[in-house]
N, C-alpha and C positions, 0 to 999 in steps of 0.2 A: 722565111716561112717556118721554118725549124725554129727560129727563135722565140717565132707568136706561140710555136704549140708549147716550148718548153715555159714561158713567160703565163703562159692559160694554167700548163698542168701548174706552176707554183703558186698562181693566185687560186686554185680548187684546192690545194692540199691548206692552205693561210686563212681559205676559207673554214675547211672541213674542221683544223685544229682550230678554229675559234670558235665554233660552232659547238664541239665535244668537250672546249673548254666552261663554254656559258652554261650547259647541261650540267656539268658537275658542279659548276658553283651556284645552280640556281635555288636559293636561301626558302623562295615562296612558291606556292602554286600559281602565282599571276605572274610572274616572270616565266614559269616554264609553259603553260599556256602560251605566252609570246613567244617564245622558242621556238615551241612546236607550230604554231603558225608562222614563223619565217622559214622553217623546215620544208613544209606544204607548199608554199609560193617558190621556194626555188624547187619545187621539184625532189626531193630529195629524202620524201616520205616511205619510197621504198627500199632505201636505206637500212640494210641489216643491222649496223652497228649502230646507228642513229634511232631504228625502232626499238629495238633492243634497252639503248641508254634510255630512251623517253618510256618505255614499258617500265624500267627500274626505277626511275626517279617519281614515275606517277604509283606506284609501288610505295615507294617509301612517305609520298603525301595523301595516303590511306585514299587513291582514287581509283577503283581497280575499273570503273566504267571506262576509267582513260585510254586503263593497259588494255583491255580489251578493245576498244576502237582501235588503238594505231597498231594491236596484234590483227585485226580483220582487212586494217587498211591496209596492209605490207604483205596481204597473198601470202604466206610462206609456206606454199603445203610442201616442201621438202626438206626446208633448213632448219633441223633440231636444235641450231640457236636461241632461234625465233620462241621455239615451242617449247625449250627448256625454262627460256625466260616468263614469257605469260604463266607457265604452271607454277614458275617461284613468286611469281607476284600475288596469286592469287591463294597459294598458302601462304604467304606471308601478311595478307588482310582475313585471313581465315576463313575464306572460301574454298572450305576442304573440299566442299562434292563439285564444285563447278572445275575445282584443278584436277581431279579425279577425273572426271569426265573429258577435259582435254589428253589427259593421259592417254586414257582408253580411245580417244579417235585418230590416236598418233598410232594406236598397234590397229585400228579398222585402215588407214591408209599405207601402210607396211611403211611407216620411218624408223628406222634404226636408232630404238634410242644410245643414248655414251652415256659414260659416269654421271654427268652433269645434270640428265635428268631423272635419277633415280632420288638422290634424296630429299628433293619436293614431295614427290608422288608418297616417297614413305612417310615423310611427315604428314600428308595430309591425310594419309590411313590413320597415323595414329590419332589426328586432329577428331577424325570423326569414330576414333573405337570401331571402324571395318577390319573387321579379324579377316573376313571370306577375303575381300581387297587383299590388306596385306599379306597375305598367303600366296596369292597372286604373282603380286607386286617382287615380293622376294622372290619365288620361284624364276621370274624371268630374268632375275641379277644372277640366278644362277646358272642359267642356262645360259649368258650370254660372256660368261666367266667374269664376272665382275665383282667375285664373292669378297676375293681381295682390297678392293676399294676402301682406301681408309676413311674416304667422307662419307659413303655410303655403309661401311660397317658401324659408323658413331650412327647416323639417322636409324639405324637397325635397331639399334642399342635402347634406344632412347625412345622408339615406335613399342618395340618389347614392355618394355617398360612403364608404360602409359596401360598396356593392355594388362597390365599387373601379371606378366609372362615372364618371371625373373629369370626363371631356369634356360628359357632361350637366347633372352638377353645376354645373358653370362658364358652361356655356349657360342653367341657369336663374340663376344669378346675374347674368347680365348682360343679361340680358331682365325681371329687377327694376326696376321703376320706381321705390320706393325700398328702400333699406338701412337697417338697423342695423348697429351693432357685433355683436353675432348672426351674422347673414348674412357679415360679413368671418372671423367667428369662424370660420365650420363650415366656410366653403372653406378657411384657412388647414389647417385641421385636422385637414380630408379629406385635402389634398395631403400632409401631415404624416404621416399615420398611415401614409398608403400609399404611406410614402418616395419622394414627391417634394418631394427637400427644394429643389432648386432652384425650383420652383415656388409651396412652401409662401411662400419669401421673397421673390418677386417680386410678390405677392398683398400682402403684408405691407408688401411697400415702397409700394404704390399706398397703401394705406390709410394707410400714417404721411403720405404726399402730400397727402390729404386732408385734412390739420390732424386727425385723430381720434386720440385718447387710447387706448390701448389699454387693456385692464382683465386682469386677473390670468390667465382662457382662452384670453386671445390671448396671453398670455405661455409660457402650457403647452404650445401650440403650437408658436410659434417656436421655443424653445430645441431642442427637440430635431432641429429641421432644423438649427440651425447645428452640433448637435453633430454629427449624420451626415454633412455635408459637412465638417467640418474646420476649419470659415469662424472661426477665434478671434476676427480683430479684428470679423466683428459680432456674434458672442457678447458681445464684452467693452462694445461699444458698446449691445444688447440689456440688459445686466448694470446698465449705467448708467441707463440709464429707467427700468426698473424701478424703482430708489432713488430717480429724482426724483421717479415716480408716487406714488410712497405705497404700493406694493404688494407691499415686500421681509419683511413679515413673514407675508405668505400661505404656508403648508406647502407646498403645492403648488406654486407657483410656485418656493420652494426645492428641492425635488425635484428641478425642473426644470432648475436651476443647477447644483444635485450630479450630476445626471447629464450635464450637457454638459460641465462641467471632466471629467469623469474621463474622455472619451469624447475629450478635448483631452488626456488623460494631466495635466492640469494638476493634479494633487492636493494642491497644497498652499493654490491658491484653494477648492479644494471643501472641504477642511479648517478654512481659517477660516469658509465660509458655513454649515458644519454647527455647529462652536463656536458661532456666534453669534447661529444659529436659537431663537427663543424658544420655541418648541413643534415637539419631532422626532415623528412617525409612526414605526412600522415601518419603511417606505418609505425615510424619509430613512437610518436606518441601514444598510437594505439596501443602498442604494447605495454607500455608502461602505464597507463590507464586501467587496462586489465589484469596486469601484470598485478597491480596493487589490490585489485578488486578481490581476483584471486584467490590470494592469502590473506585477507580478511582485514587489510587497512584501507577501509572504505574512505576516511578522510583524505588519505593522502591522493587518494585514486580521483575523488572529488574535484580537490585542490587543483590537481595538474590536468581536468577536463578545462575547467575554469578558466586555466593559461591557455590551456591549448584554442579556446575559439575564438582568440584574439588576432590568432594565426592562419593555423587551418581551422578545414572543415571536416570536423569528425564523421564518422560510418557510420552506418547505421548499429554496428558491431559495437561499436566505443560507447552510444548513447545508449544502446541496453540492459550494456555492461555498467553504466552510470544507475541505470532505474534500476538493477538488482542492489546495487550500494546504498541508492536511497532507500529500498526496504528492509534492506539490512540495518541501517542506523535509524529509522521510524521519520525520515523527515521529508514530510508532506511538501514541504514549500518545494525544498530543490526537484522534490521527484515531480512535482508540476511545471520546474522550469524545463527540465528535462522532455517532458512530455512537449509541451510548448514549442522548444524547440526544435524540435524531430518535425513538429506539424510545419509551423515557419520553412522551415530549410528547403519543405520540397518532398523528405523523404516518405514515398508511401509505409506508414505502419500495416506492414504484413501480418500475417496472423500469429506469426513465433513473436514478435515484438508487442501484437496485443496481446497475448498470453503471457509475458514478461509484465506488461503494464498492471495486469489484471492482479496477479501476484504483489507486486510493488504497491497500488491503493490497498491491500487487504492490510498488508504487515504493517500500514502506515495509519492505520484505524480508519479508512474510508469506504466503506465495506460498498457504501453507491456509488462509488467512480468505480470499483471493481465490475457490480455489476451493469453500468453505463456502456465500460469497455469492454464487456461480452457481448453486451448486447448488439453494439454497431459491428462486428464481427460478422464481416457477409460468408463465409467461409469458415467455421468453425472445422479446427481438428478435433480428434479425442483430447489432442493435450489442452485446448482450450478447456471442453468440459468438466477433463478432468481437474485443473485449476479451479476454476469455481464452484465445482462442488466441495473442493479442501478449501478455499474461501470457508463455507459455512462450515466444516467441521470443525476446524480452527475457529469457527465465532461462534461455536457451542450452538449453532442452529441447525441441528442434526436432522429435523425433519425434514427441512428445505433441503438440506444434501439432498434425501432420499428424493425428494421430488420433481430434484433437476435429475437424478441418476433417472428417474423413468421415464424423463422426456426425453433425455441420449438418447435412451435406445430407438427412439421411434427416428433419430438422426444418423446417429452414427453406430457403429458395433463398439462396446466397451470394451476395452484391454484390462490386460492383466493388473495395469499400475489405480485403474478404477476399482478393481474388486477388494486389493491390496488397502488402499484405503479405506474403501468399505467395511472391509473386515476388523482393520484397526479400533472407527469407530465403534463397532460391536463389542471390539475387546475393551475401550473405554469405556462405553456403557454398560458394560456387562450382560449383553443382550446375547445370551445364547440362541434363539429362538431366531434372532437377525440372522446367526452368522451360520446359523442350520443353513435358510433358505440363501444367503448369499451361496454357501459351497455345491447346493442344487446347482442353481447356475452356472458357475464357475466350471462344472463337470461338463455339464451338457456343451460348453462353448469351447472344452478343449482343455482349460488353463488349469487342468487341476496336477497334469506333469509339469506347468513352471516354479521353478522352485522356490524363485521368494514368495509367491502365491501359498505352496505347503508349509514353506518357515513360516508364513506367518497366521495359519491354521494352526498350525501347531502353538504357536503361542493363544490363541484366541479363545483355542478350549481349556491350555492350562489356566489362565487368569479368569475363565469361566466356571473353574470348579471341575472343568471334564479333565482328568488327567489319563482317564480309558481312551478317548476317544484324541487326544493328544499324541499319544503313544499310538493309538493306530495308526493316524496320518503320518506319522514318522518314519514308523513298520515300512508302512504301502510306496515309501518313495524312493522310485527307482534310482534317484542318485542327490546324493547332499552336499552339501557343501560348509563350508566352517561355521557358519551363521546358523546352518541344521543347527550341527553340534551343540554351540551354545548357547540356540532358542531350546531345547530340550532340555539341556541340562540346566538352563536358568528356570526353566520350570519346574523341574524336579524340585529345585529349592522353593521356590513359589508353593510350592503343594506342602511343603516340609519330608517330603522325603529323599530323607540324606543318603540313606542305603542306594537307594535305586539314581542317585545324583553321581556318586561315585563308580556305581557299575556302568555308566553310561558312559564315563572318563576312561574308561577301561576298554570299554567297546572299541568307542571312537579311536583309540588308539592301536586297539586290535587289529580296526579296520584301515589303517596307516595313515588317516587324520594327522596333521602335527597341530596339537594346541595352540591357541595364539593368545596375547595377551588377556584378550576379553573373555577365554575359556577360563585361563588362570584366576584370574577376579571371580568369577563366580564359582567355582570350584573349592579355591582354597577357604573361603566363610563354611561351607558342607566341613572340610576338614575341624573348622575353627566349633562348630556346631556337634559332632560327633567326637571332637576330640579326636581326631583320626591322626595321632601323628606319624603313623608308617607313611600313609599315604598322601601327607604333608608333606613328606622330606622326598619322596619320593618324584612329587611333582616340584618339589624346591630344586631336584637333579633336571627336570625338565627346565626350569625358567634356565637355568645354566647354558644350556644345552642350546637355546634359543635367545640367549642374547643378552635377555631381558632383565639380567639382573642390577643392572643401574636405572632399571625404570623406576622413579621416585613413590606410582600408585601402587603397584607388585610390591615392591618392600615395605610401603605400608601394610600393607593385606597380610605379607609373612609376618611381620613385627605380633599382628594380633593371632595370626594362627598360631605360633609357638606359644603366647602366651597362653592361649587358652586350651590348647595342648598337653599345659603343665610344664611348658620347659622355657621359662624368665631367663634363662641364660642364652637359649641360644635366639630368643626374641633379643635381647641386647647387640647379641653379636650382631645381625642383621642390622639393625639399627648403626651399629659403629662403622660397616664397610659402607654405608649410604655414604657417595658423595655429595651425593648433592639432599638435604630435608626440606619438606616445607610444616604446615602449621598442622599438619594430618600426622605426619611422622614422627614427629614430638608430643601430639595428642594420644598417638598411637602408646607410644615407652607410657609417659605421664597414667594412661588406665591400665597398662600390663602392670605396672609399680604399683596402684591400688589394689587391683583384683588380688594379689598378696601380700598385701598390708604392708606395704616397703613406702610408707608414707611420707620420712625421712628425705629416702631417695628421689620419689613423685615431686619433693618440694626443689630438690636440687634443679631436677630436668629442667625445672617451668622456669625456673632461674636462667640456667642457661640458654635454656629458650628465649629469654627475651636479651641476653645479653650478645643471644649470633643475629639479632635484627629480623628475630619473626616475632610477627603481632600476633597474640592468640585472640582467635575469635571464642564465640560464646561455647561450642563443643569442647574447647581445650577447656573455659571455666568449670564448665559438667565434670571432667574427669578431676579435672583438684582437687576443687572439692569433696567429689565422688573419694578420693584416697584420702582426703585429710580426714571425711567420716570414718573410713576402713581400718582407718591407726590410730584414732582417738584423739585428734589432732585440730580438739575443738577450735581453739582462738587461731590458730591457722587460717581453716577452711574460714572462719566470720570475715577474716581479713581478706581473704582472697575474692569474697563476694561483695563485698564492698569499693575494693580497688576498683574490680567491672564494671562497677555502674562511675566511681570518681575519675581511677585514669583512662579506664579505656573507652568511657561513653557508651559502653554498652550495655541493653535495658533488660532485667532480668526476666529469664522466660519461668514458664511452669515448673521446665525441670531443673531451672537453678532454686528456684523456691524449696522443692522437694528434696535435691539433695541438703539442703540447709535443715530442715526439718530431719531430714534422714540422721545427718550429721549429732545434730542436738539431743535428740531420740537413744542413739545409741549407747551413746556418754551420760546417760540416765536423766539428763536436765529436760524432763517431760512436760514441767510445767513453764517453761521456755518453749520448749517445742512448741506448745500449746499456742502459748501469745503472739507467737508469731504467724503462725496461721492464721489467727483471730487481725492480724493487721497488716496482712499482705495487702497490696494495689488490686490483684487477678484473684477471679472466684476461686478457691481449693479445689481442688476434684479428687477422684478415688486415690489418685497416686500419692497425693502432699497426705492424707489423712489415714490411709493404708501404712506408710510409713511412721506415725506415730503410734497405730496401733499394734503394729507390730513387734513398736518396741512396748509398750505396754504391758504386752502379752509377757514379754521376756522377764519386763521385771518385775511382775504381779499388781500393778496399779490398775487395782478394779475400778474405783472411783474417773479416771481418765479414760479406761477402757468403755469405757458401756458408755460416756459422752458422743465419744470419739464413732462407737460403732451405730449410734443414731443417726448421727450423721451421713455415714457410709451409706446405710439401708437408705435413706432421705435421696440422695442421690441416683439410685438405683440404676448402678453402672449396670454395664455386659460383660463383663470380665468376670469370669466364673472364681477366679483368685481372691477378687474382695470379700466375695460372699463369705467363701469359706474360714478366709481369717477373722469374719466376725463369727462365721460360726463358732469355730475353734477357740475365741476368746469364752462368748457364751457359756459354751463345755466344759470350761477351765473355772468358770465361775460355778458352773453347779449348774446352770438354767436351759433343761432340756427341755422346756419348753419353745422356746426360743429357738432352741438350735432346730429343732422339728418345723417349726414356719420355716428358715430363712431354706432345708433343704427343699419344704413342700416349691416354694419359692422358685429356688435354682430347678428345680424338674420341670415347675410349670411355664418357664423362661426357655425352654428347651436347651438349656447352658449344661455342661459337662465337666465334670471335675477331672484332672488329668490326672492317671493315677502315677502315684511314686513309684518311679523306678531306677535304676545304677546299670549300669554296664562298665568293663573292662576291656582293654586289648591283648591278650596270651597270645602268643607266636602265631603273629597276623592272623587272630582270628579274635571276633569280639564275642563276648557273653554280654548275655542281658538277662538282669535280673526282678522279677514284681515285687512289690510290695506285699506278703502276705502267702505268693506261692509256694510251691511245693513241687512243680511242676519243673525240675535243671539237672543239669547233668551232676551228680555228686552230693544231691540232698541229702541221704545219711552222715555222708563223711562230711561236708558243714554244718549238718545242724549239731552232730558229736561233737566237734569242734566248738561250736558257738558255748557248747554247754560247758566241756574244758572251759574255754575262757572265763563265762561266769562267775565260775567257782575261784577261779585264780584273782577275777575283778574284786571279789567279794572280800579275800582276804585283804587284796588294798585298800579295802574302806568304800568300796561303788555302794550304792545305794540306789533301785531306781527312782526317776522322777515318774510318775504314774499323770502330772498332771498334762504330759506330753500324749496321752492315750485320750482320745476325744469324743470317747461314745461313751454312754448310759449301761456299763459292766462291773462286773467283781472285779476287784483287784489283782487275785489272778492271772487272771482273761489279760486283763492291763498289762500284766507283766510278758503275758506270750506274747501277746501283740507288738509290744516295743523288740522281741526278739526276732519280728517276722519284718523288721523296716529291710529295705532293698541292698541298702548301705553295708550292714552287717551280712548279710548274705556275701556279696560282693568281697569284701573282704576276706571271711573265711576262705572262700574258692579260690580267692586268690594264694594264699599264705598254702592253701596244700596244692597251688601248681606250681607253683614258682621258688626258687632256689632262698635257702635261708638267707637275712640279713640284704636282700638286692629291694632298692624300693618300690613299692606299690602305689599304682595310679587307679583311682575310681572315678567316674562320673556321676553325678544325679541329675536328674532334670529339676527338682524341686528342691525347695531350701532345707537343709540339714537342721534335724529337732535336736535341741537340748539337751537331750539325755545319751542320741545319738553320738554326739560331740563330745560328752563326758567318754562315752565306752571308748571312743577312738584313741582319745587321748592314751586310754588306760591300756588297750589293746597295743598299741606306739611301745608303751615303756616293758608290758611283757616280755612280746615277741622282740624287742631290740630290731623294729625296723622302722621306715622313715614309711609316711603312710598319707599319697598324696590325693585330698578329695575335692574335688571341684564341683560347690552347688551353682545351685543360678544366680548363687547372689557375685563369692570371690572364690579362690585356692583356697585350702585349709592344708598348713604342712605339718603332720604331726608326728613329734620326736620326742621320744626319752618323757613321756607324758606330760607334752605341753602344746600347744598351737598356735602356728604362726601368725594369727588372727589377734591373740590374745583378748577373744571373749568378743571382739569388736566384727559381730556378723550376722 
């Protein structure tokens, strides 16, 4: 009898181990099914360890209906095995509230839970973001002293962390008495996820302190903090461990690679880690799909969509990311395969993807597939309408904007990024009177504290003329931001006021702003326009300061401030520490080397210029030439516009015509100048024939002049310039009758003549000087001065030119008047502030006369000082009584 029981119990136990064995190895759901029904029929369904396995395995074959029957058919209201496992099943199919809910009926029947069933429960708080839960949930680990638990401290960790609760997370990690790589894992990971990537690596670097090995989730982790911060070199040192770990052929962990080089723009390391991946996901192509889209190689991004649906089946994400690449390169056809595709595959086009679409037909010139795809949009966001209303602003259909903007409203409430466009097109159209009643709005609904909403008020009234009401909105806003700064201060330039451009760089700096490149660009042209070189060099200590001095467009922008500054030397110097030039930067030297008639040298640069393998385009012709006129450097400049059009294939525009004319003009070949106007391809306009006249004027060819100024009047430009140089010729000729029409003319045009004026820099402070006033600090002691001089000119041989005086007076009169030009004031004031023999910088806004030119010269070789005047046309350096110009200006 003994032997039958012993012989029974060994055929239950060969049962039971075959039974636990089939369980773990059952591969399908229809064999565990069979299992579980031979389980039943012997009886042996209430089997703790056998409900248990079959609750875990129907677990892992996503059937939680299963786990739940054979947890109902196994009674277990006391064995916290039982109920540990159904709660792990059911947050492991992500039935956070139903395992929640078993939780809670294990503390309504008082079972004691143990470690094992806490960190389900935690994960399923954090499954469902129940803060109130898991507050709970902890408090009872705590109370039942199980704070120490290292499986339930990682679930902690990692529950915290979900709820974007770092500071907890991180307090229970470090009130852990021990760790695993787990525990390092899920705070790296937390911090990760919720973009603290600084902190994700500071966690990171403790742990490599540690001597601990990382493993493939702490690799998933890191990377994408270094990608967020920018951090390459410990990307690349990351990159490296990885290889030595053993754990470069994980998918995942690739991913994680391809997305941080692309996120470094490094795409061509992400390109060999994609080649070289032994098994790609989805995923992986994903990335590199958009990876390329990205930074702006839409083909390549194209290309490897194309590979990739041969394989997989892209996202919804990939094929978006595909239709923004089509509208980026204008091509209709693929952004309909695209389209196509997406419809084919299955995937609903949600409303972010018709919105994408919607975008994608406009850039592709299909302006009614744009609006087709707004149209079937059952759900329209703002961001839809706001797409289709920039559809039409973008297709110059401004009215239709307006008239979808007033059917929004009756749908949806417009945002800020609607008014923002709205207001631009105002600013495009110049429609003050729009951007009045848009900023109505805009208040009323809140957005007139958002601040790209005020940026871009503020630009909307400067390019409207309002620069009162520009500056107010600037005033009124409570807090700005770098874009403020240099929407303001690019206005100021827009308005021409350079004063108030500069005090605004000054502010903003006050206000502890740090410039950024785009302030610098608009900034230093103000310098380059006022001649401001204090405050050129001074912002030249900020590019320093800031990085930027190997930026190739900044060293442009300085090359032309110093030049026009008056300091050709230290515009070179800048020019020689560029590393790196391109055809701006040589165009740049090449007009700094005209404007001072270093014509010689202008011809060298373009030389070298084409010898370091930059092509000049048509602006570097302009300046060549532009110098080869400045230096007399006739057969030059012919040859240089000629090569244009022979080697470079490129077609001469208005202003190479003009500087040719300019060129010829100057060098006294007028009647050259002439013929070639008379057989240019393009109509002349005031510029080509302004330019002949002007030299006319200079060298008294009355006959060409009075041609030449029929013409001009025939044309009847806007530019108050023309008028006057024909007036001025008129006057020269004797014919005030003439001259009295063309002023009746400019008055009844409502045009304004600007009047001549010079200003200086004296120990950072400028003077400015009128034309004719009387009204400056030191008028007796310059105009005594001027009269010294005089007398001193007089014994050198001066003479004045009186035909430089252009009104209907005595001669006289003529003579005061040439002693009242801005230029001569300027100078005096200068020579009695400033130390003998140090040289003198003047500015004029308007072209230096004749006779002006003569007294400089003469004034040069008295005083023995060097005497540097910069008009609108070049520099004039003048020494020892001669000018750098030599007559050619």
């Amino acid at each position: 009898m003994n032997n039958l029981c012993v012989l029974h119990e060994c055929s239950r136990q060969t049962l039971f181990s075959s039974i636990s064995r089939a369980l773990t190895s059952a591969a399908t759901s229809t064999q565990l099914h069979k299992l579980h029904s031979l389980i039943i029929t012997l009886g042996l369904h209430h089997s703790v360890v056998f409900s248990a396995k079959l609750i875990a395995k129907y677990a892992h074959f996503r059937d939680p209906t299963s786990c739940l029957y054979v947890f109902r058919l196994a009674s277990p209201s006391d064995n916290v095995y039982l109920w540990n496992s159904i709660i792990r099943a059911l947050t492991h199919n992500r039935l956070f509230s139903q395992a929640l809910s078993l939780y809670s009926e294990t503390q309504r029947i008082g079972l004691r839970p143990d470690t094992h069933t806490f960190p389900s429960a935690i994960k399923a708080c954090g499954g469902l973001l129940d803060f109130e839960m898991a507050k709970s949930v902890h408090d009872r680990v705590l109370e039942m002293g199980f704070g120490s638990d290292l499986y339930i401290g990682n679930a902690l960790i990692d529950m915290y962390s979900r709820f974007n609760d770092l500071d907890k997370a991180h307090k229970v990690f470090e009130e852990m008495p021990l760790r695993d790589v787990v525990s390092w894992n899920s705070l790296i990971s937390g911090y990760s996820a919720n973009g603290h990537w600084n902190e994700a690596l500071e966690i990171y670097y403790r742990f490599r302190n540690l001597g601990l090995v990382p493993d493939s989730y702490t690799m998933s982790s890191v990377l994408p903090a270094c990608g967020g911060l920018g951090a390459v070199e410990e990307g690349d040192i990351i990159h490296g461990l990885i290889e030595k770990v053993g754990i470069k052929t994980d998918v995942i962990v690739n991913n994680g690679l391809l997305s941080m080089y692309c996120k470094f723009n490094g795409l061509i390391d992400g390109r060999r880690i994609f080649e070289e991946m032994v098994f790609r996901d989805a995923v992986s192509w994903n990335t590199m799909i958009c990876g390329y889209s990205q930074v702006g190689l839409y083909e390549e991004s194209i290309k490897l969509f194309m590979e990739m649906v041969n394989q997989f089946k892209p996202d919804l994400l990939t094929i978006t990311s595909i239709l923004q690449a089509c509208g980026h390169l204008g091509d209709l056809e693929l952004g309909k395969y695209a389209h196509d595709y997406m419809n084919t595959s299955g995937y609903e086009c949600d409303t972010t993807a018709s919105n994408i679409l919607i975008s994608m037909y406009a850039k592709c010139g299909n302006l009614l597939a744009s609006q087709e795809v707004f149209s079937g949009i059952k759900c329209k966001d703002s961001v839809s309408w706001n797409s289709m209303i920039n559809v039409y602003i973008q297709n110059g259909s401004f009215d239709e904007g307006m008239k979808l903007f007033k059917v929004m409203k009756t749908d949806v409430k417009p945002d800020s990024v609607t008014y923002v466009m709205l207001l631009s097109m105002s600013t495009q159209l110049g429609d003050l009177d729009l951007g009045k009643e848009l900023q109505c709005d805009l208040v009323k609904m809140g957005f007139n504290s958002n601040i790209v909403v005020s940026n871009t008020l503020v630009d909307m009234y400067a390019k409207c003329g309002e620069m009162g009401d520009s500056l107010q909105v600037f005033d009124n806003m409570k807090a700005r931001d770098i874009i403020t700064w240099n929407t303001i201060i690019a206005s100021c330039v827009h308005s021409e006021d350079c004063n108030l451009g500069l005090r605004m760089i000054s502010r903003m700096r006050t206000e502890g702003m740090t410039p950024d490149m785009a302030t610098i660009l608009s900034i230093l042209p103000v310098c380059s326009l006022l001649a401001a070189k204090r405050q050129g060099k001074e912002i030249h200590g900020y590019i320093f300061k800031l990085g930027l001095e190997s930026d190739v467009p900044v060293g442009n922008v300085l090359i032309e401030m110093y030049s026009k500054c008056g300091s050709l030397r230290n515009s070179f110097q800048v020019f020689k520490l560029m590393k790196r030039k391109d055809v701006v930067t040589w165009t740049a030297l090449i007009s700094a080397y005209g404007m001072y008639g270093e014509g010689k040298k202008a011809l060298r640069a373009f030389e070298e210029m084409e010898a370091a393998g930059i092509v000049p385009d048509h602006v570097a012709f302009v300046a060549i030439i532009y110098a080869c006129s400045h230096s007399g450097l006739v057969e030059e400049g012919l040859n240089y516009f000629h090569w244009m059009k022979k080697d470079y294939e490129i077609e001469p525009r208005i202003e190479h015509y003009a500087c040719v004319v300019d060129l010829l003009s100057r060098s006294g070949l007028l009647d050259k100048a002439e013929d070639f106007i008379l057989s240019m391809p393009l109509k002349p306009d005031s510029s080509i024939w302004g330019a002949l006249l002007s030299a006319c004027r200079t060298r008294g060819d009355t006959e060409i002049a009075g041609r030449v100024s029929e013409r001009i009047i025939e044309l009847n430009p806007d530019d108050t310039g023309y008028y006057v140089l024909v007036s001025n010729v008129y006057a020269g000729l004797g014919k005030w009758d003439q001259v009295r029409s063309i002023r009746r003319s400019i008055k009844a045009k409502g045009l304004k003549k600007d009047p001549g004026c010079s200003w200086m820099e004296i120990q950072n402070r400028v003077y400015v000087f009128g034309t004719g006033t009387k009204f400056f600090e030191q008028f007796e002691e310059v105009n005594k001065l001027l009269g010294i001089l005089a007398g001193l000119m007089a014994k050198e041989g001066y003479i004045a030119n009186l035909q430089f005086v252009l009104h209907d007076i005595d001669e006289d009169e003529k003579r005061d008047m040439l002693c009242g030009h801005s230029e001569r004031f300027a100078i005096a004031f200068g020579l009695l502030n400033t130390k003998p023999g140090t040289p003198l910088q003047v500015m004029k806004n308007l072209r230096v006369c004749g006779d002006c030119h003569t007294v400089t010269k003469y004034i040069s070789k008295i005083v023995q000082r060097e005497l540097l005047v910069r008009d609108a046309n070049r520099f004039h350096v003048f020494k020892d009584g001669a000018c750098s110009c030599g007559d050619y200006w």
